[in-house]
C-alpha positions in Angstrom: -46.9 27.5 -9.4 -48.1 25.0 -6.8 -50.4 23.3 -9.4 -47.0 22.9 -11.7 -44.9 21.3 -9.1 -47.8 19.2 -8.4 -48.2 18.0 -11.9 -44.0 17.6 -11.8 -44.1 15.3 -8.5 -46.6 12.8 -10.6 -44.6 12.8 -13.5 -41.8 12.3 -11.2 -43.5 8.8 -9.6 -44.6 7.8 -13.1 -40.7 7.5 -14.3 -39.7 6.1 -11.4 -42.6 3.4 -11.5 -41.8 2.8 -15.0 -37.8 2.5 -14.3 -39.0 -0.9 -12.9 -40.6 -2.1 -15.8 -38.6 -5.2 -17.1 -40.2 -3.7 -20.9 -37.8 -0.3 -20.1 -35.2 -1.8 -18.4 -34.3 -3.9 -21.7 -34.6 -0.7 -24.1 -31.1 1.1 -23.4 -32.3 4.1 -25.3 -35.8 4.4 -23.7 -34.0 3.9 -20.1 -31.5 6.1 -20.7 -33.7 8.8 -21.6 -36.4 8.3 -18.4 -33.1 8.9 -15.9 -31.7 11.7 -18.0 -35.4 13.3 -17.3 -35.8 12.1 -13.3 -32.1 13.5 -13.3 -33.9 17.1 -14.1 -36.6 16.7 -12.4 -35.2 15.3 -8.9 -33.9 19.0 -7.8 -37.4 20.1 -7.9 -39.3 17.6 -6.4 -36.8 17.2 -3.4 -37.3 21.2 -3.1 -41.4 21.2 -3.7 -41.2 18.0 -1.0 -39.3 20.5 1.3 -41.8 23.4 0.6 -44.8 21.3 1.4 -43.6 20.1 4.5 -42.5 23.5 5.7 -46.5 24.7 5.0 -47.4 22.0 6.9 -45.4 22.6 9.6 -46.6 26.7 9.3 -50.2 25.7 9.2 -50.0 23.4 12.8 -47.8 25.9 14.2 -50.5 28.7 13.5 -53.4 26.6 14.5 -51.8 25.7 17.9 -51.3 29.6 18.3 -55.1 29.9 17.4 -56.7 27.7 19.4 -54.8 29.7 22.2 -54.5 27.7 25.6 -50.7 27.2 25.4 -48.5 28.2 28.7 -45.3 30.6 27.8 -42.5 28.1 26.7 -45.0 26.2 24.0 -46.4 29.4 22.8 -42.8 30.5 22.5 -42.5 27.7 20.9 -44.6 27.2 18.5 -43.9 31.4 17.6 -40.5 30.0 16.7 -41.6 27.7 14.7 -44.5 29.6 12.5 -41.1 32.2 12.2 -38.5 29.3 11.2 -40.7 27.8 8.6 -42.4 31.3 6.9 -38.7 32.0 6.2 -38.1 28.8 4.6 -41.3 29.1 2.6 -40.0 32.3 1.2 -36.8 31.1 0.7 -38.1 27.6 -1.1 -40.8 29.7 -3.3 -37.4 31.8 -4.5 -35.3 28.7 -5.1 -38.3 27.0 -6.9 -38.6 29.6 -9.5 -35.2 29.1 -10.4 -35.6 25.6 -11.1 -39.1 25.8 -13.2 -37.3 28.2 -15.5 -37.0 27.1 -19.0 -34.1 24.9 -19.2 -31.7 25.1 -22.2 -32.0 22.0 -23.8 -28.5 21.5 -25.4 -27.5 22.0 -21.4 -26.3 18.1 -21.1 -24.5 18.2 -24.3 -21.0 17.9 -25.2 -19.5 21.2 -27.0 -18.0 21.9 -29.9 -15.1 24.8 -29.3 -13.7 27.0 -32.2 -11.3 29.5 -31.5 -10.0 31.6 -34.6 -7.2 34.1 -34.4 -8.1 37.6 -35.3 -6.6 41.1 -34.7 -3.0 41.2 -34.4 -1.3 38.3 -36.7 1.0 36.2 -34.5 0.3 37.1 -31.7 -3.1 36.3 -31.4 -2.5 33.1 -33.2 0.1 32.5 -30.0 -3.0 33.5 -27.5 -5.6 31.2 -29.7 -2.8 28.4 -28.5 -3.3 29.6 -24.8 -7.2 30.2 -24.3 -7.0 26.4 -25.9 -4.5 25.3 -23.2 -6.8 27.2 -20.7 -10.2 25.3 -21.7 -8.2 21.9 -21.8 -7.2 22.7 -18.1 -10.6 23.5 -17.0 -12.1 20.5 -18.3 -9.6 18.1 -16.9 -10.0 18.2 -13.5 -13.5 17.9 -14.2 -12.8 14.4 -16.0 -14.4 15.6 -19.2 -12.1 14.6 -22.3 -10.7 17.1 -24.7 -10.1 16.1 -28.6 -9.3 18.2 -31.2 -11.1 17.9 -34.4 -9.2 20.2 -36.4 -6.3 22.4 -36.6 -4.3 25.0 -38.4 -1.1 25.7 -36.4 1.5 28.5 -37.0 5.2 27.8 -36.6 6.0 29.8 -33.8 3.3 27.5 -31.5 0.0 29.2 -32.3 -2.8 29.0 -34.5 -4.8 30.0 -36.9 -7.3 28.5 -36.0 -8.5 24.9 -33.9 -11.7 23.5 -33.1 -12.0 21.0 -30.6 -14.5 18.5 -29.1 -14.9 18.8 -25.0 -16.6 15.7 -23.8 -18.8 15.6 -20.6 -22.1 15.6 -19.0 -22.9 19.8 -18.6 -20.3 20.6 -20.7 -21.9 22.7 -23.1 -24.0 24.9 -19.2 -20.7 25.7 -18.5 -19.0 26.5 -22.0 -21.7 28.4 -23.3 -21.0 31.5 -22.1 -17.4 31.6 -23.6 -18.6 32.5 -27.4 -17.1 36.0 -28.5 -14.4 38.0 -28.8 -11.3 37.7 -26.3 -9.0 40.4 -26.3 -5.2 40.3 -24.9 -3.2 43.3 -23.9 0.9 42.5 -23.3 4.0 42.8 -24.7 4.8 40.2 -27.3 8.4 38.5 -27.4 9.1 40.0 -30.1 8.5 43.4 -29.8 11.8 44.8 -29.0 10.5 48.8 -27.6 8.2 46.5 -24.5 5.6 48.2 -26.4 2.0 46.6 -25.2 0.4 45.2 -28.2 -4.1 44.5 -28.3 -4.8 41.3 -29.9 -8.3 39.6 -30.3 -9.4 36.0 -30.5 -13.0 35.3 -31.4 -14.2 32.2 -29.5 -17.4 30.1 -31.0 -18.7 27.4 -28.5 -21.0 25.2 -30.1 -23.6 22.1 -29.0 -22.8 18.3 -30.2 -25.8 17.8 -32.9 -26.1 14.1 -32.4 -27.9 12.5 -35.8 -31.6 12.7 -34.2 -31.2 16.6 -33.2 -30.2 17.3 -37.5 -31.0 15.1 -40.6 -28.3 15.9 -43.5 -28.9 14.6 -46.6 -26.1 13.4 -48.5 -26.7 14.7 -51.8 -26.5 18.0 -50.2 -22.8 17.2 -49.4 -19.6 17.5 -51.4 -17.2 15.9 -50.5 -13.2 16.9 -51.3 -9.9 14.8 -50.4 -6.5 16.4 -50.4 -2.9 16.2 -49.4 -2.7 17.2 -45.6 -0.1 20.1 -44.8 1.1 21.6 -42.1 3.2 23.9 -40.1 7.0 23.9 -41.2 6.7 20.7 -42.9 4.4 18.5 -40.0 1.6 16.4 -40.5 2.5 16.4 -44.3 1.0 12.9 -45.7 1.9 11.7 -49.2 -1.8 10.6 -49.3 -5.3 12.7 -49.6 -6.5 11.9 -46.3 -7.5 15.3 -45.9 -11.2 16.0 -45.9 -12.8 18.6 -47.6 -17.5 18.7 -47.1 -19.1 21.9 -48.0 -22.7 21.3 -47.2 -24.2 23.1 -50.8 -27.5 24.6 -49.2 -25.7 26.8 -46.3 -22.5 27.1 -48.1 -21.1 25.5 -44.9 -17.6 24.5 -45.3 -15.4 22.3 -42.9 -12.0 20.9 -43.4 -10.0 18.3 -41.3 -6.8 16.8 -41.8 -5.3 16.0 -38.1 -5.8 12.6 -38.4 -4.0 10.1 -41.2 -6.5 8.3 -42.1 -9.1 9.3 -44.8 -12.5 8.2 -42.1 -11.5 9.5 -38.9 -10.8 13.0 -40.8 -14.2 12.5 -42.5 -16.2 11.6 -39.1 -14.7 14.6 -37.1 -15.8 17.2 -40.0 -19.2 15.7 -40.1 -19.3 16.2 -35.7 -18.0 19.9 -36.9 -20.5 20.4 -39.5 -23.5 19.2 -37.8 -23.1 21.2 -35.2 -22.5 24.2 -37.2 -25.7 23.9 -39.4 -27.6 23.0 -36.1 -26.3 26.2 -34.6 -27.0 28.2 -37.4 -30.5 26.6 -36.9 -30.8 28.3 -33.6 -29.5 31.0 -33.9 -32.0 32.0 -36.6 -34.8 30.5 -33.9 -33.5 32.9 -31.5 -33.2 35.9 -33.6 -37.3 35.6 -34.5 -38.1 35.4 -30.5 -38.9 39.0 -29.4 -36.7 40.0 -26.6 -34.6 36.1 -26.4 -31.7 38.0 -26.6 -32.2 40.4 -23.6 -32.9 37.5 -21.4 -29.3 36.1 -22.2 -25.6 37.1 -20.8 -24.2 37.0 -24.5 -24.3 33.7 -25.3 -23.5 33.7 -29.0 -22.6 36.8 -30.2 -19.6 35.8 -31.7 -18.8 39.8 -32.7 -19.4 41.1 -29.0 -16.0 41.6 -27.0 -16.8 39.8 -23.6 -13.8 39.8 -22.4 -10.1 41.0 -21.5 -6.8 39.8 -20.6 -4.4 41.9 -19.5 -0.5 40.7 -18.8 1.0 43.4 -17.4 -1.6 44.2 -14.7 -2.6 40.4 -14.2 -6.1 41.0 -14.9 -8.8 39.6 -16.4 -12.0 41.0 -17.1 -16.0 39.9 -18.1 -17.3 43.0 -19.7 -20.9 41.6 -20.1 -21.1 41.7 -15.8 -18.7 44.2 -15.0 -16.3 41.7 -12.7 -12.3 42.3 -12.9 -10.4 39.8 -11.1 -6.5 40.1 -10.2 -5.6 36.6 -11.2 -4.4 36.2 -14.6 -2.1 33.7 -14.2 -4.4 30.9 -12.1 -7.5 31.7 -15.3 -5.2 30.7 -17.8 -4.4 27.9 -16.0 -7.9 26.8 -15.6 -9.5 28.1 -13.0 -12.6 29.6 -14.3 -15.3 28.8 -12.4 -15.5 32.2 -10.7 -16.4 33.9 -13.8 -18.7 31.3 -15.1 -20.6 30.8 -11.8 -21.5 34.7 -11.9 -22.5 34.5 -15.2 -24.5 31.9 -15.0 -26.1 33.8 -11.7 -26.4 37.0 -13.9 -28.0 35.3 -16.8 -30.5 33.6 -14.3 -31.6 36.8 -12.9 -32.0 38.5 -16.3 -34.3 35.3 -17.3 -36.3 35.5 -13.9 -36.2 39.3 -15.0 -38.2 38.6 -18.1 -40.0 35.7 -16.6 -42.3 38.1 -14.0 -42.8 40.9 -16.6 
């Protein structure tokens, strides 16, 4: 390990000399790209910087106790310190593993959210509308933007189905986690017996492809216009600015028709479809790495149920770690980074898991 973080710390001086270089400076991409990377790479030299001079503070502390000489209060002393710094060895050593563990390259990326409703008609299009309202609040506060690419709504305030762009640095680390199935247990308005109905939603979260990450070539595309329509009579357009591209060697087809104009509806199915194909891509990556999945808190899954909501009890619970919280009504609002923070802490102890066997 120690020869890694060595090899890391020169890497780390190289971009940092070259972030000087008048040559870089003037290429936006090329500069851009060298502080994304010292960005990753900071945490661990600042924490292999600590470690080293923790051993080197252990080492004079043990010579000093081996050379013997000392009166009580410097022996003492120096005792103190050889015990002070072998705990924050330990503890450094620990923390560095974390940090050299593969990192998930589509981490930095912006995400691509599409929540379908499922089981239960209405009603789960009505919670499809709230787990949307409950992302948009999460990412607000953070100052990551929310867009939506695409929408089917229902009349009484739900839908069928919306996909949605969040936009922020780390928004697809923290999203990831939310792909599956969401069910909801309460009493829909109108069930007239306060009968508690189950309802699922299936949640797919999915990675910006940016042009460089997925090449599409466009004779593979078709490429449909058509009348926009909508929910009791809204959005209708007496043009075909809808947008219709099936991408003919997946059979991947998206269709947008928010906006009114012919390109913007084109341009936000293309961000849709990328990212779909690009998924696909990794998914099928995944699937032919022995034991990938194991290492992962079901990320991507979109058939496992990872999660409940439950009204009358205020309760919300992650089935893939076992944690029920008592605070319904603050999640939906938002506040989600209790859940996602032990996720992310369960799926980095499955990976160091698999990293040691």
């Amino acid at each position: 390990m120690l020869d890694k973080l060595a090899a890391i710390e020169e890497k780390y001086e190289q971009i940092n000399a070259q972030l000087f270089d008048p040559d870089v400076v003037s290429d936006i991409e090329k500069y851009k790209k060298l502080m994304q990377e010292t960005k990753h790479l900071t945490p661990i030299v600042e924490k292999y910087r600590e470690l080293k001079k923790a051993q080197n503070d252990y080492n004079e502390a043990k010579m000093m106790l081996d050379e013997g000489g000392l009166d009580k209060e410097f022996k003492e002393m120096a005792q103190l310190e050889l015990s002070e710094n072998a705990e924050i060895i330990e503890k450094t050593q620990e923390e560095l593993k974390i940090l050299l563990l593969p990192r998930d390259p589509n981490d930095d990326k912006n995400v691509i959210v599409e929540i379908r409703g499922g089981a239960g008609g209405e009603e789960s299009a009505l919670f499809a509308n709230s787990l949307f309202r409950m992302y948009s609040m999460y990412a607000e506060p953070k100052g990551w933007k929310t867009e939506i690419l695409s929408a089917n709504p229902t009349e009484l305030g739900g839908y069928k189905e919306i996909s949605f762009m969040i936009e922020g640095d780390g928004a697809y680390s923290r999203f990831k986690f939310e792909s599956g199935v969401h069910r909801v247990q309460r009493v829909p308005e109108t069930e007239s017996q306060g009968r508690i109905h189950t309802s699922t939603v299936t949640v797919a979260v999915l990675p910006e492809a940016q042009d460089v990450d997925i090449e599409i070539n466009p004779a593979d595309l078709q490429i449909d216009t058509f009348r926009s329509s909508g929910a009791g009579g809204q959005h209708i357009n007496k043009t075909e600015s809808a947008i219709r591209i099936t991408h003919i060697p997946t059979g991947t087809i998206v269709e947008c028709q928010d906006e009114r104009s012919q390109h913007k509806n084109k341009d936000k199915a293309m961000k849709i479809l990328r990212s779909r194909i690009l998924e696909a891509e990794r998914e099928k990556q995944n699937n032919e790495i022995a034991g990938e999945r194991k290492a992962q808190v079901g990320t991507g899954d979109r058939s496992e149920r990872i999660r409940t909501y439950n009204y009358p009890q205020g309760r919300v619970s992650d089935h893939r770690i076992g944690l029920t919280l008592y605070k319904l009504e603050a999640f939906l609002n938002g506040d989600l980074d209790e859940v996602i923070d032990a996720l992310i802490t369960a799926d980095t102890a499955e990976k160091l898991k698999a990293d040691s066997q």
